[in-house]
Structure formats: C-alpha cells, structure tokens
C-alpha atoms as one frame of an Amber mdcrd trajectory, in Angstrom:
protein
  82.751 124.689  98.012  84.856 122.121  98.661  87.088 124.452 100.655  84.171
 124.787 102.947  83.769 121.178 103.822  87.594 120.562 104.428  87.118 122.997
 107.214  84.475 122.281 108.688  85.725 118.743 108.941  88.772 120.595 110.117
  86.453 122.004 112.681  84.577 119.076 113.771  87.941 117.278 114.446  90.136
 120.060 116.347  86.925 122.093 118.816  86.538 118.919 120.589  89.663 117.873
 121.488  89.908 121.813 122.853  87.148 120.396 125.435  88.171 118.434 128.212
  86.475 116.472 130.923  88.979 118.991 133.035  87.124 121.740 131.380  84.225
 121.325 132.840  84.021 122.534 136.762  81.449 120.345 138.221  80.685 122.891
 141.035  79.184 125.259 138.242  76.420 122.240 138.067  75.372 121.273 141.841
  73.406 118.179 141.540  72.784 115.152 143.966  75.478 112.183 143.746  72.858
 109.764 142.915  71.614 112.185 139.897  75.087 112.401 138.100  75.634 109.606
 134.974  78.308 107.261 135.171  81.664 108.365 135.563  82.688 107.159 131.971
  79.964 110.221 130.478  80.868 113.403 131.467  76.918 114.476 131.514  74.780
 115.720 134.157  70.944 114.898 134.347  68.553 115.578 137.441  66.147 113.010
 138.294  63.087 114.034 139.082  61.412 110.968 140.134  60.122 111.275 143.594
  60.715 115.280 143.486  58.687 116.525 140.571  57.052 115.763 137.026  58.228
 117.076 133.645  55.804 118.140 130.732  56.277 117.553 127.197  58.328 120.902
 127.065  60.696 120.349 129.910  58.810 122.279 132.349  59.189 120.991 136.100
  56.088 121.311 138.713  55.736 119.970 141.850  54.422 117.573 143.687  50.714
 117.636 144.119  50.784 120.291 141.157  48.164 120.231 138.631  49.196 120.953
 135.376  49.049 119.540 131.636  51.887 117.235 130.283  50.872 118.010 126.831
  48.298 120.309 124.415  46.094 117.362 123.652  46.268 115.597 127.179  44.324
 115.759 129.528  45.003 117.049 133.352  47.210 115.399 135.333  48.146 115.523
 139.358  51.972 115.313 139.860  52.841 112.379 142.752  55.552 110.897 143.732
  54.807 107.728 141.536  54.538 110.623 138.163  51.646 111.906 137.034  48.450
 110.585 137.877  45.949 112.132 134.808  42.559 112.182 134.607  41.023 110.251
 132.166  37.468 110.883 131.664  34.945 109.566 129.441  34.919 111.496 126.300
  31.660 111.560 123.788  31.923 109.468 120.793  33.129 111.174 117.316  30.076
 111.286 115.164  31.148 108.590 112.092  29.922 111.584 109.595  32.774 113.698
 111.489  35.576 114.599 108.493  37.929 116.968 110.873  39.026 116.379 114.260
  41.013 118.427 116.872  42.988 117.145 119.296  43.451 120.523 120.686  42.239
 118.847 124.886  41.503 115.996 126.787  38.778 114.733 124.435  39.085 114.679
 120.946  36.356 117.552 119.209  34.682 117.044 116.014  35.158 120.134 114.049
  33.051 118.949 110.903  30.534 116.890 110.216  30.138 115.293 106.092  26.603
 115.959 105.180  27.202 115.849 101.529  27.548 113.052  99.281  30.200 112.118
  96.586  29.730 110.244  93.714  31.959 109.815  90.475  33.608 113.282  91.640
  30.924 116.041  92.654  28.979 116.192  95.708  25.273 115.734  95.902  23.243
 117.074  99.140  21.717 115.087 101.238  18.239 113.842  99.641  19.367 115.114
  95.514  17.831 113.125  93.250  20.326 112.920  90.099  20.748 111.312  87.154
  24.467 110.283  86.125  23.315 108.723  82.818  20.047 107.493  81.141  19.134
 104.934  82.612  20.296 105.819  86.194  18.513 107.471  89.062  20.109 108.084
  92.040  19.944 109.323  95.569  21.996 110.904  98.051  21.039 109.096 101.654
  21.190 110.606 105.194  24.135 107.842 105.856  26.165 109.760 103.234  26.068
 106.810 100.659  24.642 106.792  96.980  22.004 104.638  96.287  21.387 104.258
  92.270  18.722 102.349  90.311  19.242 101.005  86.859  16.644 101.166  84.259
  15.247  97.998  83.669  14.203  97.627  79.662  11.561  95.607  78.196  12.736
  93.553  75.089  11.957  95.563  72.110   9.794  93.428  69.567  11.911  94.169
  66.407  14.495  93.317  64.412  16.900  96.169  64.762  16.172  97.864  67.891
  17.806 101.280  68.012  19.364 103.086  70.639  18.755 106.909  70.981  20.715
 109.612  72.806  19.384 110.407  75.892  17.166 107.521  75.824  17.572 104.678
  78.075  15.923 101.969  76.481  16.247 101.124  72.828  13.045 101.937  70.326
  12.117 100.178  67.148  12.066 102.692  64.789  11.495 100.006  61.425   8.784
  98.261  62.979
C-alpha cells in the first residue's frame, strides 16, 4: 500500500513538469484577445457576455433565445445584459402541504397532511380518541389535537380509591 502512494506522489510531481506552457499551441484554441486570462495563467475562457447566455449545464444559446437556465427555474430570454427570466406569480403552498417539488418555475405541492399526530400514531381528521382515562381528544381540520381533561368532583371519603380504567377516584369504604 504504501508502495502505491510513493508513486503516485511520484506521479503527481514528475506529469506536470512534462507539461509546458510551450506545450500548449494556442492556435488549437482560437479565441478573441480580450477573452484569453492573463498572461501569468496559461488558461483559456470565452466570454460570453454580450454574445450569448450559459445554463446551469454549460450549454450556450443565443441571443434573443428562450431557454431554461435551470430544472427548477423558470424561462428566461437571453439579451445582451444576460438573461432576462420571467418571474410570474406563483400560487401559495397550502400550509397543510408536507412534500414539495421544485421540478418548474413555481414550486408544486405534491401532498397535502390531512392526518393528525399525537404521542406517535396518526388520528384522521375529526377521530375522537381517548389516550388515557380521563382524556378525550380530537383531531381538528387545522391538523392540531385538541384534548380535554376530566375534571373530578372531590370524593366525600376518607380513602378515596383509584380504579383502572376509571378516571375519577370512587369511595369504596364509605
């Protein structure tokens, strides 16, 4: 293993020092004088400002070309300024939406929550449940859980007792 790494240090040392700026005929690479880099970097990039528009994937189109700069933008009119995209007024996202695409212009909601959770399972919209005893609860249309709590009389005994399944304690000695 270690073998390896030596040469491919080895490698990374000697293949470009192989390469020189002499190496590399410029005429294989036409390109306007006032699109090449400095002279100090040896790279070539075109400028497209003024002559075209680039999408997110590199892709070149022309000037008054329609086209899409990305898969969730929207459409966009190449000028000489860039793009120029439209931006229309998209719907709102339900708040009850749970998945959205961003597969065009607008966002899309894919799924709407119409259930409701509570303490780990899911009621539908409207159950009636009881979690305990002396709980009742309901599952709203705003997806929320609204719960009432048992209110108990005092029991008029000494020992009042509690029974299970029973909400309220019962005097069982009188």
């Amino acid at each position: 293993m270690a073998l390896h790494i030596h040469e491919a240090w080895i490698l990374l040392f000697v293949i470009p020092a192989l390469v020189t700026p002499a190496a590399i005929n410029h005429e294989d690479y036409p390109a306007d004088e006032g699109d090449q880099a400095s002279s100090n970097d040896n790279l070539i990039f075109d400028d497209y400002r003024g002559k075209g528009c680039v999408d997110d994937s590199g892709f070149v189109y022309k000037l008054g070309e329609r086209f899409f700069p990305g898969h969730s933008n929207c459409p966009c009119v190449c000028t000489e300024d860039g793009p120029v995209c439209d931006q229309p007024e998209c719907p709102k996202i339900h708040p009850k939406c749970t998945k959205v695409e961003h597969n065009g212009c607008c966002p899309e909601c894919k799924e709407v929550k119409n259930f409701c959770e509570y303490h780990g399972k899911n009621y539908k919209i409207l159950e009636e449940f009881k979690p305990s005893p002396c709980e009742w609860c309901r599952c709203e249309p705003s997806n929320e859980v609204h719960c009432v709590v048992a209110d108990c009389a005092v029991p008029e005994c000494v020992n009042p007792v509690y029974e299970p399944e029973q909400c309220c304690p019962v005097c069982k000695n009188g």
